[in-house]
PDB file of N, CA, C and O in Angstrom:
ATOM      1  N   UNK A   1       0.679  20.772  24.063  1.00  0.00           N
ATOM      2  CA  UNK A   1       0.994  22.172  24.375  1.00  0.00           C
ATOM      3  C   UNK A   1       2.431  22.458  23.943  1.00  0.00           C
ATOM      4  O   UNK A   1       3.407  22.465  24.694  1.00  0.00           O
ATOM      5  N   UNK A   2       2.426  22.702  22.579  1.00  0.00           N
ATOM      6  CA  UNK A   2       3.863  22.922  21.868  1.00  0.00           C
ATOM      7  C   UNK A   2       4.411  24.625  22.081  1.00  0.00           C
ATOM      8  O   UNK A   2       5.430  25.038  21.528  1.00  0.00           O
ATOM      9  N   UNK A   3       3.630  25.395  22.877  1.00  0.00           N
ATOM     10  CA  UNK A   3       3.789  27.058  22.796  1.00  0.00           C
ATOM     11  C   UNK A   3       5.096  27.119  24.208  1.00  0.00           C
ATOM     12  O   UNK A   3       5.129  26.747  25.382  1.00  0.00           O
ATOM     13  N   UNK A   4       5.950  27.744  23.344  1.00  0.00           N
ATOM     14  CA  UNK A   4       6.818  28.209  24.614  1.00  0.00           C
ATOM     15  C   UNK A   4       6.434  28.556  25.720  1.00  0.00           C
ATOM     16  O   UNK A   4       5.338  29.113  25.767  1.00  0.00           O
ATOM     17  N   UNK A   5       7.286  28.325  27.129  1.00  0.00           N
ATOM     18  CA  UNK A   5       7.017  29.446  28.049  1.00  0.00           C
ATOM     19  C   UNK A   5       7.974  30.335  28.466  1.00  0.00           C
ATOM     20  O   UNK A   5       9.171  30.054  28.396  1.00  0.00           O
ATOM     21  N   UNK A   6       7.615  31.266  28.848  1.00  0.00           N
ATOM     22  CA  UNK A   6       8.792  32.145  28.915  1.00  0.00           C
ATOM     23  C   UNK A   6       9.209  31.864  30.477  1.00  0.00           C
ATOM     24  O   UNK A   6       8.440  31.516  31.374  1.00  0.00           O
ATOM     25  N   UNK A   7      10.382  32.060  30.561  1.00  0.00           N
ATOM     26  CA  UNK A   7      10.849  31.911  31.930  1.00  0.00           C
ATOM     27  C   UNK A   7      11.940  32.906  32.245  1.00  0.00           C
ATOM     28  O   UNK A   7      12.720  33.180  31.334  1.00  0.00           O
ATOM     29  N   UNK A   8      12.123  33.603  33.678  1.00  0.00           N
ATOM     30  CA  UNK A   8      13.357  34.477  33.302  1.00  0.00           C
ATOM     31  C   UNK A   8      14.794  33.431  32.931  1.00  0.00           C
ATOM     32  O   UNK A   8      15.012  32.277  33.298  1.00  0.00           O
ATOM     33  N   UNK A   9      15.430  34.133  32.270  1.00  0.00           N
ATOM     34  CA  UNK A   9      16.932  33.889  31.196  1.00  0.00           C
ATOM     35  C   UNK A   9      16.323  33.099  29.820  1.00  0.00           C
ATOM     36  O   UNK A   9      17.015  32.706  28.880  1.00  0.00           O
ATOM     37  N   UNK A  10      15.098  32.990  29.924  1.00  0.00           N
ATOM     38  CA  UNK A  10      15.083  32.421  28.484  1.00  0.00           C
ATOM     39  C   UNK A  10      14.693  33.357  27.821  1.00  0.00           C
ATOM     40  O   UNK A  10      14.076  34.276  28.360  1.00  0.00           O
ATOM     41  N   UNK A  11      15.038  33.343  26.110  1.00  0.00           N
ATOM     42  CA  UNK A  11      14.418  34.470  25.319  1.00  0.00           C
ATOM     43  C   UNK A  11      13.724  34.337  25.155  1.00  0.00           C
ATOM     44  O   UNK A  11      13.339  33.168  25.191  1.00  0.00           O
ATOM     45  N   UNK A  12      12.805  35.402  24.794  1.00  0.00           N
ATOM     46  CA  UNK A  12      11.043  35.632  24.188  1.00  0.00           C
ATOM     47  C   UNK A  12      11.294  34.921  23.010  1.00  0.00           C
ATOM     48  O   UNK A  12      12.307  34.764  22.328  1.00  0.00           O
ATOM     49  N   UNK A  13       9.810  34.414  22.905  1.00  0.00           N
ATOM     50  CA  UNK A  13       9.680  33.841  21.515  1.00  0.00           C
ATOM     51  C   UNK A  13       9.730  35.369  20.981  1.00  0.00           C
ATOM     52  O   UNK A  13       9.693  36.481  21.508  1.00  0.00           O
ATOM     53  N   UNK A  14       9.837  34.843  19.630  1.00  0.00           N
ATOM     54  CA  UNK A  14      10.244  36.258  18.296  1.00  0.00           C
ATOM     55  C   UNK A  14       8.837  36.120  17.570  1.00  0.00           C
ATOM     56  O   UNK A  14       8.465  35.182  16.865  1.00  0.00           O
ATOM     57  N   UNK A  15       8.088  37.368  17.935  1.00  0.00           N
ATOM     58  CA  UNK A  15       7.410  38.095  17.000  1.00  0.00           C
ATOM     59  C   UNK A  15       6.824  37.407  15.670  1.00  0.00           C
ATOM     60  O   UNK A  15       7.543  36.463  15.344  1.00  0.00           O
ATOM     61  N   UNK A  16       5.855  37.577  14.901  1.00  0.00           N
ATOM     62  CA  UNK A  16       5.811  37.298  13.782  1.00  0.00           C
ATOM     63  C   UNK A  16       6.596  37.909  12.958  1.00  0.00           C
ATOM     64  O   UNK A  16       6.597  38.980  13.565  1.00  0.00           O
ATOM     65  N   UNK A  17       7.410  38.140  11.876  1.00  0.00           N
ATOM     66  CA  UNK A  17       7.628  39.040  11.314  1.00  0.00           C
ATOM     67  C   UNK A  17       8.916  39.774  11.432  1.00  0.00           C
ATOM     68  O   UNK A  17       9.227  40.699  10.683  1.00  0.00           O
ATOM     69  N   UNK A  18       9.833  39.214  12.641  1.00  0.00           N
ATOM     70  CA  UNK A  18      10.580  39.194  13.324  1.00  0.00           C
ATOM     71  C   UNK A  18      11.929  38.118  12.908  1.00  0.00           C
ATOM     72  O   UNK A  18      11.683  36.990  13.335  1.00  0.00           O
ATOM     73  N   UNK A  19      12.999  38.178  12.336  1.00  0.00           N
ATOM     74  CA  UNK A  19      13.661  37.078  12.550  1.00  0.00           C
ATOM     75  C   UNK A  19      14.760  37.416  13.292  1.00  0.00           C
ATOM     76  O   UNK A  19      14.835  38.605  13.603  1.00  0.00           O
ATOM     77  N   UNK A  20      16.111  36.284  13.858  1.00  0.00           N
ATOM     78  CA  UNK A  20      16.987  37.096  14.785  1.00  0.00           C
ATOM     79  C   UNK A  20      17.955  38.117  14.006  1.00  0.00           C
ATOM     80  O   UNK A  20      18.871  38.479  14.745  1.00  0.00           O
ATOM     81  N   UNK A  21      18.003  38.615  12.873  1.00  0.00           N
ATOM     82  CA  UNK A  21      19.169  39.595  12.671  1.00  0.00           C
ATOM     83  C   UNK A  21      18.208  40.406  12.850  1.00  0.00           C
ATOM     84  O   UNK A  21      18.596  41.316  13.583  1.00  0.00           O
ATOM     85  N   UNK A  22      16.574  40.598  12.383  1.00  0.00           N
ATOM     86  CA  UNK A  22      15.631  41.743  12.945  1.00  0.00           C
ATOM     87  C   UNK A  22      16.284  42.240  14.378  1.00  0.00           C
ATOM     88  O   UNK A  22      16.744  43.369  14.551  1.00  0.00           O
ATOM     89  N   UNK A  23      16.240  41.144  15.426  1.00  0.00           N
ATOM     90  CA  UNK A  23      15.778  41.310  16.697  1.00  0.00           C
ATOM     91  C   UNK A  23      17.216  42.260  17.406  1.00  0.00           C
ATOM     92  O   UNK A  23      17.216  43.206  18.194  1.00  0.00           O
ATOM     93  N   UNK A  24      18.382  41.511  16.715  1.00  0.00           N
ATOM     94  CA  UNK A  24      19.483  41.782  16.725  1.00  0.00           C
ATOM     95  C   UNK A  24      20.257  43.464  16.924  1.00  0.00           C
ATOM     96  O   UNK A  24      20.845  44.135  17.772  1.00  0.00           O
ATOM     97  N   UNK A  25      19.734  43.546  15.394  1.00  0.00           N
ATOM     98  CA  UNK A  25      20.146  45.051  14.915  1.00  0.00           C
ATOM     99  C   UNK A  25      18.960  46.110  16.078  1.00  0.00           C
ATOM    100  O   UNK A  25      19.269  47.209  16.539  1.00  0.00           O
ATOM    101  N   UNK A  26      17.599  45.369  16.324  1.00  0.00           N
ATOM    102  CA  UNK A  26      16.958  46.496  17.148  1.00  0.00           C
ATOM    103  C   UNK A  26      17.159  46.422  18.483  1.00  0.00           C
ATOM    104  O   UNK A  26      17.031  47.360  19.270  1.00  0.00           O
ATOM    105  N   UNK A  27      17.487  45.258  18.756  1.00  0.00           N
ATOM    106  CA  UNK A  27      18.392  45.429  20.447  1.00  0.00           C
ATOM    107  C   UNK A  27      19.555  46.121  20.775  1.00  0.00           C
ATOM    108  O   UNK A  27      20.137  46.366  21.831  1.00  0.00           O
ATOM    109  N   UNK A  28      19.772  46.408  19.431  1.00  0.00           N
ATOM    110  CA  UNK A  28      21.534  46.854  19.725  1.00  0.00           C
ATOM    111  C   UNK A  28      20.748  48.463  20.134  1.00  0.00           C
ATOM    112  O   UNK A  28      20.485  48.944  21.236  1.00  0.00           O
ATOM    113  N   UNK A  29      20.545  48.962  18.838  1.00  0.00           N
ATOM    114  CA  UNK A  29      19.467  50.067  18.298  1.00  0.00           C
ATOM    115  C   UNK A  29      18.696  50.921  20.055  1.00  0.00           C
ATOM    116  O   UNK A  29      18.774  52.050  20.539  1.00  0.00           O
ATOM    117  N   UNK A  30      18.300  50.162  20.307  1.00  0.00           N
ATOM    118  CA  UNK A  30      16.815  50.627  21.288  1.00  0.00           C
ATOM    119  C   UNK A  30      15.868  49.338  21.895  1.00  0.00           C
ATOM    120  O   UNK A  30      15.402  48.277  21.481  1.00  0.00           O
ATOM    121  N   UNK A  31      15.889  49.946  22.850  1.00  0.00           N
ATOM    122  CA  UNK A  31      15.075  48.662  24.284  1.00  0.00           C
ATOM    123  C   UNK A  31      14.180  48.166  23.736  1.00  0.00           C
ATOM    124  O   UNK A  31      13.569  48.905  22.965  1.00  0.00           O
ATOM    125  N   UNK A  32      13.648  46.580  23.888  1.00  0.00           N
ATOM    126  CA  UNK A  32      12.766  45.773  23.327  1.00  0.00           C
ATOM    127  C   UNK A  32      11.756  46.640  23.577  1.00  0.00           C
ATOM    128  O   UNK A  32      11.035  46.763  22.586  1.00  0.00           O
ATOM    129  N   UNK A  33      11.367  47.385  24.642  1.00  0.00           N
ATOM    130  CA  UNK A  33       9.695  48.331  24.933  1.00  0.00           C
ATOM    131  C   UNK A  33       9.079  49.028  23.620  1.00  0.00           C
ATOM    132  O   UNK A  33       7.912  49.310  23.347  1.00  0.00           O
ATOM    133  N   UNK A  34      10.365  49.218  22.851  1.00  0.00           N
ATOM    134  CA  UNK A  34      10.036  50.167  21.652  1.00  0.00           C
ATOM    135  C   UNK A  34       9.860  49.366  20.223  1.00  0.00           C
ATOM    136  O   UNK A  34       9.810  49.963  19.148  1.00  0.00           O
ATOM    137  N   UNK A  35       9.778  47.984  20.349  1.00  0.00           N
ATOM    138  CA  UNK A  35       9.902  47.230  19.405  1.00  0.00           C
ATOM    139  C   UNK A  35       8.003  47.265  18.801  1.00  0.00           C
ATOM    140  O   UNK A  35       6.952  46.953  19.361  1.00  0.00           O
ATOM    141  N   UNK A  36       8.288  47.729  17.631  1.00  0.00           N
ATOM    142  CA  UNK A  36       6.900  47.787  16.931  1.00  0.00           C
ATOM    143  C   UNK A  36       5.886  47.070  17.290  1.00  0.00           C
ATOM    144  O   UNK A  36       6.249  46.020  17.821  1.00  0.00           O
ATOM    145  N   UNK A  37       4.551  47.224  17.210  1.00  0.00           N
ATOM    146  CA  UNK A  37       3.705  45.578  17.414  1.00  0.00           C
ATOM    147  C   UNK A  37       2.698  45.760  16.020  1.00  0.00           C
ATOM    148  O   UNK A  37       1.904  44.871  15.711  1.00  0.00           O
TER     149      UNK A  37
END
């Protein structure tokens, strides 16, 4: 069972498609709720 778990203070795994300057620039931007799927 290699799949993250999320726990509070840890970060979400990232998205497919997603890398961290993605995640970066859209956190700064607007609340993860609004993050595309």
């Amino acid at each position: 069972d290699d799949m993250p778990v999320f726990r509070p203070g840890m970060p979400a795994p990232l998205p497919p498609g997603l890398d961290l300057s993605d995640l970066e620039k859209i956190s700064n931007s607007e609340p993860p709720e609004s993050l595309p799927v």
